[in-house]
N, C-alpha and C positions, 0 to 999 in steps of 0.2 A: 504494500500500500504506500502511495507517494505521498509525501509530505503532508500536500495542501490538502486533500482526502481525510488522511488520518484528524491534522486539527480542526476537519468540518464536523467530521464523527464525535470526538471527545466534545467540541466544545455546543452541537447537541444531546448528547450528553451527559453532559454538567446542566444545561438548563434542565434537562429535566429531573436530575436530583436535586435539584436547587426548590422546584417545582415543590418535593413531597419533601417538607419537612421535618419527616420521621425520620429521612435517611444525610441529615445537616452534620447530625454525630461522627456517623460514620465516613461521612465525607471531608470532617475535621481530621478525624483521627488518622485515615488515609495520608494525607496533607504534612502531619506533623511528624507521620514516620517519613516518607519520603523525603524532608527535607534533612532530618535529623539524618540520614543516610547520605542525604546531598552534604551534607558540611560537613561529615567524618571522613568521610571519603575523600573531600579536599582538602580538608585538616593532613591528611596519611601522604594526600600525594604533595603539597606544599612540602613535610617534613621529609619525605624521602628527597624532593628537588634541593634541596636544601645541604642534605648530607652528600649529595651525588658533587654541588656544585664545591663545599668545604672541599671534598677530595679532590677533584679537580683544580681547584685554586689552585696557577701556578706561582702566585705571589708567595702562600706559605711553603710550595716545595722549596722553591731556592732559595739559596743560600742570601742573608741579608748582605756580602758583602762580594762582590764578583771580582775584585782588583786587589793586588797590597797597596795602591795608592787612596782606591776606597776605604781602606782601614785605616793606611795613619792618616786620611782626612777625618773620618769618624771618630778615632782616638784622639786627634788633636781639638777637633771642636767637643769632644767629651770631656774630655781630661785637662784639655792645655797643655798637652805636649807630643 
């Protein structure tokens, strides 16, 4: 079923549970899990992108100093000598 089909379907319906009142509950509670599904799941995947991108950083692989002229620059604005 293509797209524009399906959201004709669903979103008659919804009018028609909308319609019967008895079934408002039910259509909450539907709602509330689905979403609570929708933000764990991008909670999970935020935190996996996140650990993928830490490993990846090549800023923390290398080395803070890539020269001996970079260190005693480093040392001399550290230390003063």
């Amino acid at each position: 079923m293509n797209t524009a089909a399906l959201k004709e379907k669903l979103k008659d319906n919804f009018e028609k549970i909308l319609e019967d009142e008895s079934k408002l509950e039910i259509l909450d509670s539907t709602f509330s899990k689905i979403i609570a599904q929708t933000e764990t799941s991008s909670e999970t995947e935020n935190q996996e992108s996140e650990e993928k991108q830490h490993l990846k950083d090549p800023v923390s692989n290398e080395p803070e100093v890539k020269s001996w002229e970079d260190f005693k620059n480093k040392m001399k604005a550290k230390y003063g000598f």
